[in-house]
BAVEX-715209 format. One record per residue (C-alpha): x, y, z. Coordinates in Angstrom, 2 decimals, padded with zeros to 5 digits, always signed. Example, Ala and Ser with C-alpha at 12.3 -4.5 7.8 and 13.67 -1.06 7.14 Angstrom:
2
pt east=+012.30	north=-004.50	up=+007.80
pt east=+013.67	north=-001.06	up=+007.14
end
This chain:
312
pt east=-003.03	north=-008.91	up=-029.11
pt east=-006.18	north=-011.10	up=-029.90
pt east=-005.84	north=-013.83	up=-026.93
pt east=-005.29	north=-012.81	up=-022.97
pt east=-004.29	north=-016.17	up=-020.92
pt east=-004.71	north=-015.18	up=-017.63
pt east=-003.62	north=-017.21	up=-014.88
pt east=-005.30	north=-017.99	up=-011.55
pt east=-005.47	north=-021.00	up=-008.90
pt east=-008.02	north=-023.10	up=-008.83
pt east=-010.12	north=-022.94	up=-005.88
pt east=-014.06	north=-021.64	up=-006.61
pt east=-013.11	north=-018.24	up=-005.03
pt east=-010.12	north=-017.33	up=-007.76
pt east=-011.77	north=-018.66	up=-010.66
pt east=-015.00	north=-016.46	up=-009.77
pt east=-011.99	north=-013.68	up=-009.69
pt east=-010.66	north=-015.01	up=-012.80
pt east=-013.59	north=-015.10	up=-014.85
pt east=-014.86	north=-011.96	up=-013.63
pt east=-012.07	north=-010.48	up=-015.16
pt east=-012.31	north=-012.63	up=-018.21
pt east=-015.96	north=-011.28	up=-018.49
pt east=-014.85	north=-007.35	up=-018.14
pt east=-012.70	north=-007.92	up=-020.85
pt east=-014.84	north=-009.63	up=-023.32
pt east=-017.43	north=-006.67	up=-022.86
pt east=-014.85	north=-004.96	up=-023.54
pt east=-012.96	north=-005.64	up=-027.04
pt east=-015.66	north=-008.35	up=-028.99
pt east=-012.27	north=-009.78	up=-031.41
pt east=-010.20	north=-010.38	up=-027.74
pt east=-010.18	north=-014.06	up=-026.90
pt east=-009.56	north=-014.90	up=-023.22
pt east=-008.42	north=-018.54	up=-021.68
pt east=-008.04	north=-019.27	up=-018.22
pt east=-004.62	north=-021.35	up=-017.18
pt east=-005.15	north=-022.78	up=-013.55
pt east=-002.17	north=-023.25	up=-012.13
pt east=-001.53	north=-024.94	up=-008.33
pt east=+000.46	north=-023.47	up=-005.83
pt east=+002.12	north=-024.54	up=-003.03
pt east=-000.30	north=-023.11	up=-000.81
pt east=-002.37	north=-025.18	up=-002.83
pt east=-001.02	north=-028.69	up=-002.38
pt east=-000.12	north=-028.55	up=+001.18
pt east=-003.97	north=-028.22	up=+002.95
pt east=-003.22	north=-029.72	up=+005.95
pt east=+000.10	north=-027.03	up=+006.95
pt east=+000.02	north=-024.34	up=+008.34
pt east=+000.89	north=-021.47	up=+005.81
pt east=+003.79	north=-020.44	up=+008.08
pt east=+005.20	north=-023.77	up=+007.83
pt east=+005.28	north=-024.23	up=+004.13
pt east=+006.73	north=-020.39	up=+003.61
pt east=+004.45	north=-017.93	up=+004.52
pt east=+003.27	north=-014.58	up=+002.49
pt east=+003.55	north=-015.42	up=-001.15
pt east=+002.59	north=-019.26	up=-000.91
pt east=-000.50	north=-018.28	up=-003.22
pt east=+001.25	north=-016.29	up=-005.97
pt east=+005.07	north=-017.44	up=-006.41
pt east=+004.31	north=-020.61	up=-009.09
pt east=+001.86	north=-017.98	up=-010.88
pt east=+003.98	north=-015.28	up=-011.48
pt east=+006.96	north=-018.23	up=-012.29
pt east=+004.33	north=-018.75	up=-015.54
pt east=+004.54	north=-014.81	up=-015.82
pt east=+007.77	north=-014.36	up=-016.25
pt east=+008.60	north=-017.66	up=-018.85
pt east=+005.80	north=-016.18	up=-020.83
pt east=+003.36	north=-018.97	up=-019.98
pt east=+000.62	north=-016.07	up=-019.32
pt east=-000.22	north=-013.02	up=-020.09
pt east=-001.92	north=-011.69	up=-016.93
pt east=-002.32	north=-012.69	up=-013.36
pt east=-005.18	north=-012.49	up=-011.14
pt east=-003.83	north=-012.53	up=-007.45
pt east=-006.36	north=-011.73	up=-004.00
pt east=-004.14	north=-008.51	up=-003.42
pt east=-003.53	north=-009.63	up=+000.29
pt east=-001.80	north=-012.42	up=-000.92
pt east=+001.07	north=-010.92	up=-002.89
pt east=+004.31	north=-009.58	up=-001.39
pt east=+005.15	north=-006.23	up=-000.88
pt east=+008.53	north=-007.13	up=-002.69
pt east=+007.48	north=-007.83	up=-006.63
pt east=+009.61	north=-009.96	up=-008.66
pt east=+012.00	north=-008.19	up=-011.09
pt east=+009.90	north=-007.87	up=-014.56
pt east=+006.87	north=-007.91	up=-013.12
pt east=+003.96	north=-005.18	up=-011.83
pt east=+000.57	north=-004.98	up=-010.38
pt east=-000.69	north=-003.17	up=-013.88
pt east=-004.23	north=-002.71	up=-012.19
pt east=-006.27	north=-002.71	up=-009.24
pt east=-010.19	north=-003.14	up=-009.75
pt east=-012.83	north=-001.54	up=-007.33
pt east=-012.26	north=-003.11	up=-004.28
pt east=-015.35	north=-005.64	up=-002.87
pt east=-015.82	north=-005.28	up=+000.61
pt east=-012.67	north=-005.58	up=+003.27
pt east=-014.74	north=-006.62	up=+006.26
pt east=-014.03	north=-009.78	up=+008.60
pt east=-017.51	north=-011.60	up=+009.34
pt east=-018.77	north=-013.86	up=+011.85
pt east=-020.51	north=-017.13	up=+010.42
pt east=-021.94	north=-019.12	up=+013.03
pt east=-024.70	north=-021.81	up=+013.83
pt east=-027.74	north=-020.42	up=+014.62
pt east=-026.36	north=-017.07	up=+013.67
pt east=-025.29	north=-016.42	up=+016.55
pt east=-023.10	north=-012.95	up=+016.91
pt east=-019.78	north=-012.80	up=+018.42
pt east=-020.47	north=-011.69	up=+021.72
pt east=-023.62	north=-014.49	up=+021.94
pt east=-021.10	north=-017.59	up=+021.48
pt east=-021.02	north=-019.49	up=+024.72
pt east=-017.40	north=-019.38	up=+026.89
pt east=-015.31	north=-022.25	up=+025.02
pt east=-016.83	north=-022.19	up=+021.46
pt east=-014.52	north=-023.42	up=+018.91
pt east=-014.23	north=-020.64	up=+016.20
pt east=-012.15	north=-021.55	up=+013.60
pt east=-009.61	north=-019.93	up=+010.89
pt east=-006.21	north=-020.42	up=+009.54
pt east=-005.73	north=-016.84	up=+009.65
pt east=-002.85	north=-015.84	up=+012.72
pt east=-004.18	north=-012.16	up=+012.14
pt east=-007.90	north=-013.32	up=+013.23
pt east=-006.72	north=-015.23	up=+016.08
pt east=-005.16	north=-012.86	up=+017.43
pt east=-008.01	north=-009.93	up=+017.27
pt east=-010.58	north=-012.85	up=+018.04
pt east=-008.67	north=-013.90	up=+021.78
pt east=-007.55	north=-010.08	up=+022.37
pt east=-011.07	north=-009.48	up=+022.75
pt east=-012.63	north=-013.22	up=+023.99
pt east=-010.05	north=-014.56	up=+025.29
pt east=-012.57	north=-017.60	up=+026.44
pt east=-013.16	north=-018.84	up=+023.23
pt east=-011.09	north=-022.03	up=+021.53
pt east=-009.37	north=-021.36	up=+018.12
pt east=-009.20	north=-023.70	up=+015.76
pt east=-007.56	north=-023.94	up=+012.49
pt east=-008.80	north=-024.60	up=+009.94
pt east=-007.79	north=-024.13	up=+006.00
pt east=-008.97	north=-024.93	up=+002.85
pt east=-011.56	north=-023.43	up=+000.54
pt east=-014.53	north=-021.49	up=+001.34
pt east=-017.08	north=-023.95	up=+000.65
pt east=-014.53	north=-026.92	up=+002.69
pt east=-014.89	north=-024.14	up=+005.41
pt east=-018.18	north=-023.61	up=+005.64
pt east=-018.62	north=-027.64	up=+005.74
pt east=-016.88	north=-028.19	up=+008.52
pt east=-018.58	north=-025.42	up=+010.19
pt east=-022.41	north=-027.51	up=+009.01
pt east=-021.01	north=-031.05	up=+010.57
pt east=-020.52	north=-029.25	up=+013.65
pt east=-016.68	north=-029.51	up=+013.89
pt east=-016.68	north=-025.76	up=+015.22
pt east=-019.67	north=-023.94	up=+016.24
pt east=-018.11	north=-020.77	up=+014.09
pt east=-015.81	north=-019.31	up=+011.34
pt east=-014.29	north=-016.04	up=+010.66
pt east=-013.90	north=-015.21	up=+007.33
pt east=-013.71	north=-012.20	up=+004.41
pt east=-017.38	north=-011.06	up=+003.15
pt east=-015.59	north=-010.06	up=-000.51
pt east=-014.72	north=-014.03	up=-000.56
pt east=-018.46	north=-014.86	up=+000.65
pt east=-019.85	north=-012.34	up=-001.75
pt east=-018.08	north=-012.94	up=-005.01
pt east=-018.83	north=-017.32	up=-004.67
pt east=-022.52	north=-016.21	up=-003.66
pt east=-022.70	north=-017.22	up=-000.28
pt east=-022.68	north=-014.03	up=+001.65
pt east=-026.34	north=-014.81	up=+003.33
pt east=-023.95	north=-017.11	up=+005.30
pt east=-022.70	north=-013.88	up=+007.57
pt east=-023.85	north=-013.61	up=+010.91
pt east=-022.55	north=-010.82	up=+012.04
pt east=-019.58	north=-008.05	up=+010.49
pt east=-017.20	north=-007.68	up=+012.64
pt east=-015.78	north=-004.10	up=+013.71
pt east=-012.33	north=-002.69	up=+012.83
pt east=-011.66	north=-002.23	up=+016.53
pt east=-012.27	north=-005.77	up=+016.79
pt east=-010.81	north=-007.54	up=+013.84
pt east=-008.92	north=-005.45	up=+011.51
pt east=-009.22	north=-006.98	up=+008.23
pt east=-006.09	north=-008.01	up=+006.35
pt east=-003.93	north=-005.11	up=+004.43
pt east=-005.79	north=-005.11	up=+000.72
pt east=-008.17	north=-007.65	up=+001.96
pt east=-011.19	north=-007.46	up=-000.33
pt east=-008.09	north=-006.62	up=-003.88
pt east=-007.78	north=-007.82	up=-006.70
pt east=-004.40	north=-007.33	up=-008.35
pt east=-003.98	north=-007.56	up=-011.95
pt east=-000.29	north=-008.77	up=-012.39
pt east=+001.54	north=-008.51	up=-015.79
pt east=+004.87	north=-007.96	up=-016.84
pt east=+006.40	north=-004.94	up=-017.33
pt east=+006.03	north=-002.88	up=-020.58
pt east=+003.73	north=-006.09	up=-022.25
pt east=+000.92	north=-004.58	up=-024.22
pt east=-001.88	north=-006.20	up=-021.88
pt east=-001.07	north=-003.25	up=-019.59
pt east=-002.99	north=-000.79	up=-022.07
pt east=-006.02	north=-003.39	up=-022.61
pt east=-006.50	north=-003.46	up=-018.64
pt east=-006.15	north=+000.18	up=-018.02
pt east=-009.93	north=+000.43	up=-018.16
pt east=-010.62	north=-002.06	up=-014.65
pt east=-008.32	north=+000.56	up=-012.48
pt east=-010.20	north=+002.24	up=-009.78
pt east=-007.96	north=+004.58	up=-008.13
pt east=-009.50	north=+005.13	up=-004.77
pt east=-009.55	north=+001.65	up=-004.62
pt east=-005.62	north=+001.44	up=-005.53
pt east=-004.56	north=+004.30	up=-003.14
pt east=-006.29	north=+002.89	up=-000.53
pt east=-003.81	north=-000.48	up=-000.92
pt east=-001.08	north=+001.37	up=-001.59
pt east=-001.37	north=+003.11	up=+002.03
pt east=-002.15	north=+000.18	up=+003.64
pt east=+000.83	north=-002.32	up=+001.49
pt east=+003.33	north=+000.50	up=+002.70
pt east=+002.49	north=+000.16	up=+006.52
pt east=+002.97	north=-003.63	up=+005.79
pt east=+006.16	north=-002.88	up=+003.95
pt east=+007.28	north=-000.84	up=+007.15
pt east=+006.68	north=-003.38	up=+009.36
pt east=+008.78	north=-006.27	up=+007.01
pt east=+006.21	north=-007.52	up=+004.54
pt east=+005.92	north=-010.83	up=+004.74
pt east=+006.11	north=-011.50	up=+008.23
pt east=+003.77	north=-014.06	up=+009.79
pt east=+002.87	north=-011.79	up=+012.64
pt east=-000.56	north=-010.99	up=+012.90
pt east=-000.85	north=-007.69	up=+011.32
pt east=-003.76	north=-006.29	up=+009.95
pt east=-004.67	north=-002.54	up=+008.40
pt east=-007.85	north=-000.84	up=+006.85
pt east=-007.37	north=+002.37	up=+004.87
pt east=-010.94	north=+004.73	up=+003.70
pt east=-009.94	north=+007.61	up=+001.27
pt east=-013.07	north=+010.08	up=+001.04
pt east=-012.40	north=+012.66	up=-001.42
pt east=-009.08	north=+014.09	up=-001.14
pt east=-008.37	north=+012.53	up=+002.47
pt east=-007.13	north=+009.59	up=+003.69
pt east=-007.40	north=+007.55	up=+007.10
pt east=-005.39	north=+004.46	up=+008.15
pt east=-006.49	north=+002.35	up=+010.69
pt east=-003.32	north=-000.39	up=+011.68
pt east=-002.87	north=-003.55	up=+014.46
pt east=+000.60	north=-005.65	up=+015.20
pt east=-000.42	north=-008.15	up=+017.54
pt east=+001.32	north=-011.53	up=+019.03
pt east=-000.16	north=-014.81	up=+017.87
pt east=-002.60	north=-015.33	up=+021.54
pt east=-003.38	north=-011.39	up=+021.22
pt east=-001.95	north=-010.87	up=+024.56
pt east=-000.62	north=-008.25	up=+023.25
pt east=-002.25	north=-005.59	up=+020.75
pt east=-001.19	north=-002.46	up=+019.16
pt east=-003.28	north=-000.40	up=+017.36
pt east=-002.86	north=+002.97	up=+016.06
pt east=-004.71	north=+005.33	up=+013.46
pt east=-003.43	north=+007.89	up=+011.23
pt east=-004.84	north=+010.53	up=+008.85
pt east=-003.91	north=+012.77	up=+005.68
pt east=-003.76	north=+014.00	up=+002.32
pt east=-004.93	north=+010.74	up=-000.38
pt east=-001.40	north=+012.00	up=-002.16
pt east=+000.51	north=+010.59	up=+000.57
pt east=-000.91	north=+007.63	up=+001.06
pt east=+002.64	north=+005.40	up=+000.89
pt east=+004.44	north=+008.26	up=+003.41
pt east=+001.53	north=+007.87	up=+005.44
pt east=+001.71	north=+004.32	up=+005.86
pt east=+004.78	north=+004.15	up=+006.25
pt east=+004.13	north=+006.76	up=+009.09
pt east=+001.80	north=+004.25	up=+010.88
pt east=+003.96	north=+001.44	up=+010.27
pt east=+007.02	north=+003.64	up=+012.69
pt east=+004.25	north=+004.42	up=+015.12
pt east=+003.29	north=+001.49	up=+015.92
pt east=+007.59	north=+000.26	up=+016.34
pt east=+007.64	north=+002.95	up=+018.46
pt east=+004.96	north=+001.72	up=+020.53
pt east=+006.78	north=-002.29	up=+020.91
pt east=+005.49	north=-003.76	up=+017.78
pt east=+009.24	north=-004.13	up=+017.25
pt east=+009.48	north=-006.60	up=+020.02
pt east=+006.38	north=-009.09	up=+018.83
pt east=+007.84	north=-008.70	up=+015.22
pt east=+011.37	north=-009.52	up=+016.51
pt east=+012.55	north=-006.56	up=+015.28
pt east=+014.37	north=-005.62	up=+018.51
pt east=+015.94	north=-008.46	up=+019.06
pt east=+017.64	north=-009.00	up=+015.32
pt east=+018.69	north=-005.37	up=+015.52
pt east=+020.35	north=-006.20	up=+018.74
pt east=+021.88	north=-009.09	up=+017.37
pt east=+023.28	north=-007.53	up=+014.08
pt east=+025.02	north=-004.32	up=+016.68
pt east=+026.70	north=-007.34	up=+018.56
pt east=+028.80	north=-008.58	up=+015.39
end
């Protein structure tokens, strides 16, 4: 195959994804010609919603791989944390680049840190996950949401319409902007999304593009998401309940850090778990069980449907 139409969204952070990818690849094979097909998704055209209202996990990704499957494109480039656990039929995440960095980061005014924002400071995100971490542990501060890109983001936060935003340093990095962090935030303070900081390369199954992306795998990189997509498939995928895990392999090891919370982080559950790399989905899925055990079921709802289902 001589032309690669990959597809992406629009925004400034997925065509830097896109075209990074579109770069790799014409290092690659000098003959392969590469287009870019920017396609909008419903997460896309409804700004002002929150994502839980227009559908939740999967807003960012369901028209693109739509274009997948009737052929439209070749390849998709997805921010990992945004697809499903569940893949369509016909479809596969063919590769997983070397991850950028997972961590959450503080970006205030005056670059201030976390702990120096005043009692009442409006922080803003759309993110339920961050929310919840961010009140757990300052309950004092005002959350605001806020969506959009990460330049509409960063806007609001220079007109002063909150005095800070937490956001991903992989988006900050890979638009150029990551001199805007004031602070990384820890693990034990806000977990970062499960494959935050991915990339996954999305074809369908058995198309020769598979072979001409092989090269762009990085396997510590793909185990790591792997664990962590497993605890999220353990805990129902795409539910919008904050939920946030952090995987390190280092050599032949693996450990799992993982966090259910409710949405005004009254309540927090956190958990960590360690192994062999080669069980990275069992172990996961080992967290995920943990932390049920523990009364994640009852934030997720878990215990309640079950109870309703034994009543029939």
């Amino acid at each position: 195959m001589n032309l690669i139409r990959i597809g992406t969204r629009g925004s400034a952070l997925a065509l830097a994804q896109a075209n990074w990818v579109r770069e790799k690849l014409e290092e690659r094979y000098a003959s392969l010609e590469v287009e870019i097909v920017t396609i909008k998704t419903s997460g896309d055209r409804f700004l002002d919603t929150p994502i839980k209202a227009i559908g939740g996990k999967g807003i960012f990704v369901k028209e693109i791989e739509e274009a997948l499957l009737r052929g439209e494109i070749d390849l998709a480039v997805h921010s990992m944390k945004d697809l499903p656990t569940e893949i369509p039929a016909g479809l596969v995440v063919a590769a997983v680049p070397e991850r950028e960095d997972p961590r959450d980061v503080l970006v205030s005014s005056g670059r201030r840190t976390l702990e120096g924002l005043p009692s009442g400071a409006r922080v803003g995100t759309g993110s339920l996950r961050r929310r919840a971490q961010i009140l757990n542990h300052r309950p004092d501060l005002d959350i605001v949401p806020v969506r959009g890109n990460i330049d509409t983001r960063l806007k609001k936060l220079d007109r002063g319409e909150v005095e800070a935003l937490i956001m991903a340093m992989a988006g900050l990095k890979r638009i150029g902007q990551e001199d805007r962090a004031s602070e990384y935030l820890a693990p034990e303070i806000c977990l970062s999304a499960v494959a935050q900081g991915a990339l996954g390369l999305e074809s369908r199954k058995r198309d020769p593009v598979i072979a001409r992306i092989a090269f762009l795998h990085h396997a510590a990189s793909a185990v790591e998401v792997e664990c962590e997509r497993a605890f999220l498939g353990r805990l129902g995928g795409g539910c919008q309940i904050p939920v946030g895990a952090r995987a390190w392999k280092s050599g032949e090891q693996i450990r799992l850090m993982g966090m259910v919370a409710d949405v005004d982080g009254q309540r927090l559950f956190r958990a960590e778990i360690s192994g062999s790399a080669g069980q990275a989905e069992k172990l996961g899925r080992a967290l995920g069980e943990e932390l049920l055990a523990k009364g994640a079921d009852e934030v997720l709802g878990l215990r309640e449907r079950a109870m309703s289902d034994g009543s029939r």
